[in-house]
Legacy VTK file of the C-alpha trace (Angstrom):
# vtk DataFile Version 3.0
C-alpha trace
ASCII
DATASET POLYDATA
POINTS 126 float
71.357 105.294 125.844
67.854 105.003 125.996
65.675 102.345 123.908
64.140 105.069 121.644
67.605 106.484 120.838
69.341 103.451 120.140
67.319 102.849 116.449
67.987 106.633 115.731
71.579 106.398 116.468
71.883 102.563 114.255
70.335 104.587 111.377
72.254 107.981 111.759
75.330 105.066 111.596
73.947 103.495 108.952
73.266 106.666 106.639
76.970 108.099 107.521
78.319 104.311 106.798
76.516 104.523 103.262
77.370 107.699 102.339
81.838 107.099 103.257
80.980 103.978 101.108
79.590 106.183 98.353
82.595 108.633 98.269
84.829 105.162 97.821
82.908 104.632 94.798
83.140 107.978 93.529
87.330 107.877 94.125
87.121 104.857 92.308
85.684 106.231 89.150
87.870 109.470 89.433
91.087 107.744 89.787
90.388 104.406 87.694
88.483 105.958 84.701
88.447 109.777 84.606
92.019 110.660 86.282
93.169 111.400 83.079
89.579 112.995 81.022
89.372 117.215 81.645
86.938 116.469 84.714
89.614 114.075 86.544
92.221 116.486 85.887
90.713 119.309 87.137
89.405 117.736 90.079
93.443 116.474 90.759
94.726 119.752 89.355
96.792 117.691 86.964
98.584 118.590 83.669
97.455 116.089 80.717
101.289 114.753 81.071
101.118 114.192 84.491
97.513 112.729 84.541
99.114 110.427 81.799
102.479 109.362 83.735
100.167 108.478 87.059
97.555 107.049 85.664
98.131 103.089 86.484
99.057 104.093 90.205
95.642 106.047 89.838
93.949 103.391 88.522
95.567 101.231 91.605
94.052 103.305 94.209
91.001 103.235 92.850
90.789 99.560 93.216
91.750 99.920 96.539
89.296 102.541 97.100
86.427 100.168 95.952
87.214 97.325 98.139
86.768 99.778 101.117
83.431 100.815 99.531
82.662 97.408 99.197
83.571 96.195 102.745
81.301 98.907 103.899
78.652 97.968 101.558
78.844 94.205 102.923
78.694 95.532 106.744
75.921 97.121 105.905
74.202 94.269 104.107
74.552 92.020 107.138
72.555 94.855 109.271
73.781 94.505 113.330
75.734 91.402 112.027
77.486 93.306 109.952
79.044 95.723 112.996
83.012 94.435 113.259
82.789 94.212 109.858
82.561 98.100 109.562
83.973 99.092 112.590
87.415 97.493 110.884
86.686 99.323 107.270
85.906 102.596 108.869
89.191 102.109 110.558
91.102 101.357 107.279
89.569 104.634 105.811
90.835 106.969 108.684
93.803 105.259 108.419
94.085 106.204 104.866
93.056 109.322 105.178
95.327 110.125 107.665
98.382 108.507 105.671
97.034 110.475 102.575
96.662 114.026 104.341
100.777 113.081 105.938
101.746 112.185 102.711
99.871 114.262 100.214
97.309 117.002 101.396
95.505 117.651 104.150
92.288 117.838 102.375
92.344 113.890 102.364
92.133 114.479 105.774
88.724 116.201 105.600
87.057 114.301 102.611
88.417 111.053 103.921
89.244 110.593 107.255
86.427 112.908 108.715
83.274 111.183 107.549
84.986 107.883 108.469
85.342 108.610 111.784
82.315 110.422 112.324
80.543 106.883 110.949
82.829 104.959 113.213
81.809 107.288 116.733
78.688 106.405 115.214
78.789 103.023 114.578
80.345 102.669 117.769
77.732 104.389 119.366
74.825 102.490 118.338
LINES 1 127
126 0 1 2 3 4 5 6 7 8 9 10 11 12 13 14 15 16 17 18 19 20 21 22 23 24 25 26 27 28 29 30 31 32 33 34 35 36 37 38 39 40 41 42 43 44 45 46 47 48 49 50 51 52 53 54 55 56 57 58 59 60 61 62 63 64 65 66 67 68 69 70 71 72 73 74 75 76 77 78 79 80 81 82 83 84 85 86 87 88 89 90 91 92 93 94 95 96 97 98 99 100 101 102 103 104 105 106 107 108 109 110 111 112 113 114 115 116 117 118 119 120 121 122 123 124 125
């Protein structure tokens, strides 16, 4: 790759790398504090009952959800330092997005897994 590529293709990274760290956030406020309010439900498609029976293993992914955001968030922080660091998140994301779209829907697959690896190419890229 040439030289004036190479900054283009760190920030394109960068950008896609913030923005799979910003979805982790958002999952973590869906499933820790609005999985069971109308907006959390509807998102889910979830009954009030059911919203109400899941909502500690919600609240549990969640927190899992926001240490991936904030494993991202620290790769970023450290700039090129930072690389391995998110190479190995982006890699736990698609791998939870690909468990999640085996095991639950394969829309996990596009909202999760996707942007993940399109950061990782990326990242790897750069």
């Amino acid at each position: 790759m040439g030289t004036a590529q190479a900054p283009a293709m760190a920030f394109a990274a960068s950008v896609i790398t913030g923005l799979v760290a910003l979805l982790h956030g958002y999952f973590l406020v869906l499933e820790m504090f609005l999985w069971s309010k109308p907006y959390g439900r509807r998102v889910f498609n979830l009954t009030p009952e059911k919203a109400e029976a899941t909502r500690t293993l919600a609240a549990n992914q969640g927190l899992y959800n926001g240490f991936l955001a904030a494993g991202l968030v620290w790769g970023l922080a450290l700039g090129t330092e930072g690389h391995a660091i998110r190479l190995f998140f982006l890699g736990c994301v698609i791998i939870a997005g690909v468990f999640g779209a085996a095991t639950v829907g394969r829309k996990i697959l596009y909202v999760q897994a996707l942007p993940a690896a399109i950061a990782l190419a990326l990242n790897c890229a750069a």
